[in-house]
N, CA, C and O of each residue as an XYZ file, in Angstrom:
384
protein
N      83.082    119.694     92.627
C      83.560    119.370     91.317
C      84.769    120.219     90.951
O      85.774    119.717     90.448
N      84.668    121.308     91.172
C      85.462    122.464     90.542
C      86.643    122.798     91.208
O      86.371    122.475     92.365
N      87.754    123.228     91.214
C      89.192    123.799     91.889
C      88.199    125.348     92.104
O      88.178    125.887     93.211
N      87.298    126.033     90.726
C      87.442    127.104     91.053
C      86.825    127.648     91.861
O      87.050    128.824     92.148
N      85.608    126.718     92.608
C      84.798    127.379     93.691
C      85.544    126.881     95.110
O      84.770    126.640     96.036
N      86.585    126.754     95.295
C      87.564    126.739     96.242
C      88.853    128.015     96.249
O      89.995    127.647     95.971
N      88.629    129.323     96.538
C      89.368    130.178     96.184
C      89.506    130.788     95.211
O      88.565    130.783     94.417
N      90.733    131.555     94.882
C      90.689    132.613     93.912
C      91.289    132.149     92.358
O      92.442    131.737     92.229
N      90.652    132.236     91.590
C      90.703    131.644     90.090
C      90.898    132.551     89.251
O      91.267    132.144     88.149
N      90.767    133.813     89.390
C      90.966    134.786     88.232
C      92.176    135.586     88.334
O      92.355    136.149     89.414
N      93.231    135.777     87.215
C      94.055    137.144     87.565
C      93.895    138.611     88.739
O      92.934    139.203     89.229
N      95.284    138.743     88.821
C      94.622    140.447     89.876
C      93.481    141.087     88.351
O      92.280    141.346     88.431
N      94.383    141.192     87.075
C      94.782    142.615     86.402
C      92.100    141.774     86.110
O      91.079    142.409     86.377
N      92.218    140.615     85.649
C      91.131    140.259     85.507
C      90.242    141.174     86.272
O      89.579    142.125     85.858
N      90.366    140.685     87.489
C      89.498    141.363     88.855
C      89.402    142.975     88.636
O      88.392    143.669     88.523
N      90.595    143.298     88.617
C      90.749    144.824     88.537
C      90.021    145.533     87.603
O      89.544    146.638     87.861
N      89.808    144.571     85.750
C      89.351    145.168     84.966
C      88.171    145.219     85.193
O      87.542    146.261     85.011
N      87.462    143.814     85.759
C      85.665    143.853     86.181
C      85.661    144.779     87.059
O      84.964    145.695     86.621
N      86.033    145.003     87.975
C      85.612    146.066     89.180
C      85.625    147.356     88.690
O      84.679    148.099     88.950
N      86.727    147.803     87.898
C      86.738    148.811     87.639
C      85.392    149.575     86.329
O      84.818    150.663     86.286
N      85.354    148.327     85.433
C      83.832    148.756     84.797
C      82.610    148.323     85.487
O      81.554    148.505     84.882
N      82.569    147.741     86.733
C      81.619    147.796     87.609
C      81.186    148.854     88.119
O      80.071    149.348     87.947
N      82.331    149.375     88.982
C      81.843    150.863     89.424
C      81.645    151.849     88.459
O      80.835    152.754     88.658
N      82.484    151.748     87.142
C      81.706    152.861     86.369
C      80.253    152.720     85.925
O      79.648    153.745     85.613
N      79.775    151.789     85.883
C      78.584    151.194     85.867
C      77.702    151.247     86.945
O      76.551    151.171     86.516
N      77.739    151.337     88.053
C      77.682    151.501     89.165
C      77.115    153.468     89.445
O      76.337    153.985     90.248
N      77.922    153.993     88.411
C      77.782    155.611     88.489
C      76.579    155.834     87.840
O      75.681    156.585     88.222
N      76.606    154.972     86.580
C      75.810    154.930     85.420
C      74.419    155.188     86.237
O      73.797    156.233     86.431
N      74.217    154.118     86.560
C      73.395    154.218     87.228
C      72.896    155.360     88.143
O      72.120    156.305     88.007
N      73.585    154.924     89.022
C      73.239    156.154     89.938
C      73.195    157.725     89.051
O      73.030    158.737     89.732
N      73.343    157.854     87.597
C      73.246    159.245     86.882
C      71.561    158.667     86.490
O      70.671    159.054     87.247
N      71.284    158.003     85.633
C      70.010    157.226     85.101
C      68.640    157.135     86.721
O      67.435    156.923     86.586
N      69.198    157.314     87.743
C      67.973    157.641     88.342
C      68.384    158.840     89.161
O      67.758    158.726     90.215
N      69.003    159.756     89.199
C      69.102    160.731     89.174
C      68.640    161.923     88.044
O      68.416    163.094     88.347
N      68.549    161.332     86.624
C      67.863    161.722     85.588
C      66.572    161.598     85.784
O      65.886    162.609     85.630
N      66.010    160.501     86.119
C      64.489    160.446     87.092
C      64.179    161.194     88.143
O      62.962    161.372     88.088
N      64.530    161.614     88.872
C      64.620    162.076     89.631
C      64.263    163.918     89.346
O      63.363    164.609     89.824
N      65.181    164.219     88.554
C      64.873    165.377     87.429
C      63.947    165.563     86.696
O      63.401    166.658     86.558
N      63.569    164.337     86.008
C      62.208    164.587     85.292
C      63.064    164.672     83.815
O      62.445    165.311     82.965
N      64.252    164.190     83.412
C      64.569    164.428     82.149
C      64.041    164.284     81.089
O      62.813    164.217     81.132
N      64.628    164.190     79.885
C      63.946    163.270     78.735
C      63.730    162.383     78.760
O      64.568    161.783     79.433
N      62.878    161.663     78.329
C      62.920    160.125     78.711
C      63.787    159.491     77.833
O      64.420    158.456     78.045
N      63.773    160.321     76.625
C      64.635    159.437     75.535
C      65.961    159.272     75.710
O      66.503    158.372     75.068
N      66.924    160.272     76.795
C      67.812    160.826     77.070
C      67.913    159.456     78.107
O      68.874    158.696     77.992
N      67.137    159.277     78.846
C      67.105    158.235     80.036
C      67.357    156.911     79.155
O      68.301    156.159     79.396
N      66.607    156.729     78.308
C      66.524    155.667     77.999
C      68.069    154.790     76.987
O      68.347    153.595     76.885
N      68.787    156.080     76.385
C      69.801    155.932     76.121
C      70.603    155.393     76.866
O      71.063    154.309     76.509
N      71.055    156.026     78.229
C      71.717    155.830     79.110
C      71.182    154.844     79.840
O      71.925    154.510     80.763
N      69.793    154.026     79.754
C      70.156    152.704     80.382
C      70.997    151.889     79.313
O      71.793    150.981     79.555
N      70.506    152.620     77.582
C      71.003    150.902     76.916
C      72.957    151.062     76.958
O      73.742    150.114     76.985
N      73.210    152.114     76.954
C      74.644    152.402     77.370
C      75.028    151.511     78.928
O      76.175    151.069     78.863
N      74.587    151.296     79.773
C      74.206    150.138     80.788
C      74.496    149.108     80.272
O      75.574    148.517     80.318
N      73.254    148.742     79.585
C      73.139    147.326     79.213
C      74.269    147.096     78.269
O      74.651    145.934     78.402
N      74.661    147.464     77.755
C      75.911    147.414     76.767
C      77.065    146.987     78.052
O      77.592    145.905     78.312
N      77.181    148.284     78.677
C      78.688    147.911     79.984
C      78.854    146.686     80.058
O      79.859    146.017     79.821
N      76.833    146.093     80.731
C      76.757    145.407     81.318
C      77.268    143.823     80.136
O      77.691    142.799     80.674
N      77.167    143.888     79.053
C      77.497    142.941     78.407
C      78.835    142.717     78.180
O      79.204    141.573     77.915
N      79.853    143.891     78.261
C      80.750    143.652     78.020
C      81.796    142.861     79.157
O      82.841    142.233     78.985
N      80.924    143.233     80.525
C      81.356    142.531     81.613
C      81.249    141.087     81.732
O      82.042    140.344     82.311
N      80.173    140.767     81.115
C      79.708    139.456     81.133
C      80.326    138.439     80.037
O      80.355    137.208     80.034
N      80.914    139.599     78.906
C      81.470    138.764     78.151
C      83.154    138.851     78.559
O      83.754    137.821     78.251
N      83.742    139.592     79.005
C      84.757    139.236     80.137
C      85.459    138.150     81.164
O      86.564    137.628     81.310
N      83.864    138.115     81.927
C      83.832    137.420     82.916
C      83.944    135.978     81.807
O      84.935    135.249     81.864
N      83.064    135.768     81.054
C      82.720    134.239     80.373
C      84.501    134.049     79.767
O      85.030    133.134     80.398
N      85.198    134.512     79.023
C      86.356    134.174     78.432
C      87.240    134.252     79.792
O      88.217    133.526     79.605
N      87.281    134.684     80.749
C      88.074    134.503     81.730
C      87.602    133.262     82.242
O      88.420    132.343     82.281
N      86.182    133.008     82.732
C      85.805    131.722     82.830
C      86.424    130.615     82.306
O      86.934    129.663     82.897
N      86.337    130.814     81.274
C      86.049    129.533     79.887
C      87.942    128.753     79.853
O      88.402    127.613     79.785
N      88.695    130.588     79.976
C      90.504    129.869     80.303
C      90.731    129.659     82.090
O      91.653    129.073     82.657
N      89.913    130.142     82.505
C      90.433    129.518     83.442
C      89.937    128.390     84.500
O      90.694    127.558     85.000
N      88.606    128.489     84.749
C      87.752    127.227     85.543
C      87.471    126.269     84.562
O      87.877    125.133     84.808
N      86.872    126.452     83.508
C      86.606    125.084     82.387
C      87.853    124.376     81.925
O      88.100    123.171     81.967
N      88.774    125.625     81.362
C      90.193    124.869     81.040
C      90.637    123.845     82.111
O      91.038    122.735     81.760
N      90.571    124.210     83.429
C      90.920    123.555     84.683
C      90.417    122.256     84.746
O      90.931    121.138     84.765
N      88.599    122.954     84.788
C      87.849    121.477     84.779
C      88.246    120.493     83.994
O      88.842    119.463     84.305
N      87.859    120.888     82.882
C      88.339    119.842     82.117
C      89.815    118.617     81.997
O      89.925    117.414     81.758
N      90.859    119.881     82.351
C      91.847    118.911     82.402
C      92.151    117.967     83.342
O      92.971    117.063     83.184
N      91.293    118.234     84.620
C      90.722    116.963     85.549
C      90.030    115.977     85.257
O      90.391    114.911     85.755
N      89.010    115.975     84.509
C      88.523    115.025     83.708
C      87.133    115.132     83.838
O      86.402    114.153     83.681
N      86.522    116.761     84.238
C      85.463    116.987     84.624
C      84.823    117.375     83.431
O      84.795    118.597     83.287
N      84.096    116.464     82.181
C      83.337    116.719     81.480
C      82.583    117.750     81.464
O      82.605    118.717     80.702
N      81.775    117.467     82.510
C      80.024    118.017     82.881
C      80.647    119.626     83.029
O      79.861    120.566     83.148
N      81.969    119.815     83.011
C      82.110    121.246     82.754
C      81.438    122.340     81.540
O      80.887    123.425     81.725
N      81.683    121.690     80.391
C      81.077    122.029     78.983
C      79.566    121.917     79.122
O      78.893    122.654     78.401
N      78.988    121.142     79.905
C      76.994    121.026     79.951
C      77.061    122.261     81.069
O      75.983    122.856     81.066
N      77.863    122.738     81.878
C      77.896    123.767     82.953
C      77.575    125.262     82.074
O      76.691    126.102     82.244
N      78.614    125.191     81.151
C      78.734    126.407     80.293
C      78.090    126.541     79.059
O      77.819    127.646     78.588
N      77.818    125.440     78.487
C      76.522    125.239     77.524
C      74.813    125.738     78.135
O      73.932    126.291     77.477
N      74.774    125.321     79.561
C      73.769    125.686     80.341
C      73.320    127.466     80.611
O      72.254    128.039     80.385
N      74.395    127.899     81.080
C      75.111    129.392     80.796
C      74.789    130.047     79.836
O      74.000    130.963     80.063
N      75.237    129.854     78.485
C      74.911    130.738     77.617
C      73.760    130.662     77.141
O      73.252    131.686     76.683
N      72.749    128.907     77.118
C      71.475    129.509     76.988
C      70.838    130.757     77.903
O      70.121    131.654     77.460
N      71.238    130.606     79.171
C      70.397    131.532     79.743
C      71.097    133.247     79.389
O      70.305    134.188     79.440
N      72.469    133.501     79.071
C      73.062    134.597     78.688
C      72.083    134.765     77.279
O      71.865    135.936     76.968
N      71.583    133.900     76.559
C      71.258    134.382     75.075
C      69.561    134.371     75.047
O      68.911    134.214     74.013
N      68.970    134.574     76.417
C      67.601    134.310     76.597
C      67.174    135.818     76.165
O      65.987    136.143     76.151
C-alpha cells in the first residue's frame, strides 16, 4: 500500500532527533536498574522510570507527527484512504 514501507521516509535531522533521545533513554535505563541493583529508594526508582515513560512519550509523539507529514500525507495523496483507519487504529492503541 504504502511508498513508506519501501525505504527511507523520514528526514536525516528526524532520525537523528529519535536516536538521539533513544539512547538517552537507553542510559535511563540502564541508571533505573542499576539503582536496583543498589538497593535505592524505591521512590527515587520509581521517579526515574516515570521520567522514562515521559522520554518515552515524547518519542512517540515525534515519531506520530513525523508519521502523520510524511507516510499518511503521502498515502493519502495516492488515493490511499485506509491510511486514516491505519492511524485512527494507532492511536487507539497509543491511548490504551
Amino acid at each position: 500500500m504504502a511508498s513508506c514501507h519501501q525505504g527511507p521516509h523520514h528526514s536525516e535531522e528526524v532520525k537523528r532527533v529519535l536516536l538521539t533521545r533513544l539512547k538517552r533513554i537507553e542510559g535511563q535505563i540502564r541508571g533505573i536498574s542499576r539503582m536496583i541493583e543498589e538497593d535505592q529508594y524505591c521512590d527515587d526508582i520509581l521517579n526515574q522510570i516515570t521520567a522514562v515513560r515521559s522520554a518515552l512519550a515524547g518519542v512517540q509523539e515525534k515519531l506520530l507527527i513525523a508519521h502523520l507529514r510524511s507516510c499518511v500525507s503521502e498515502q493519502i495523496r495516492q488515493g490511499h484512504g485506509e491510511a486514516i483507519d491505519e492511524v485512527a487504529q494507532t492511536l487507539r492503541r497509543m491511548l490504551k
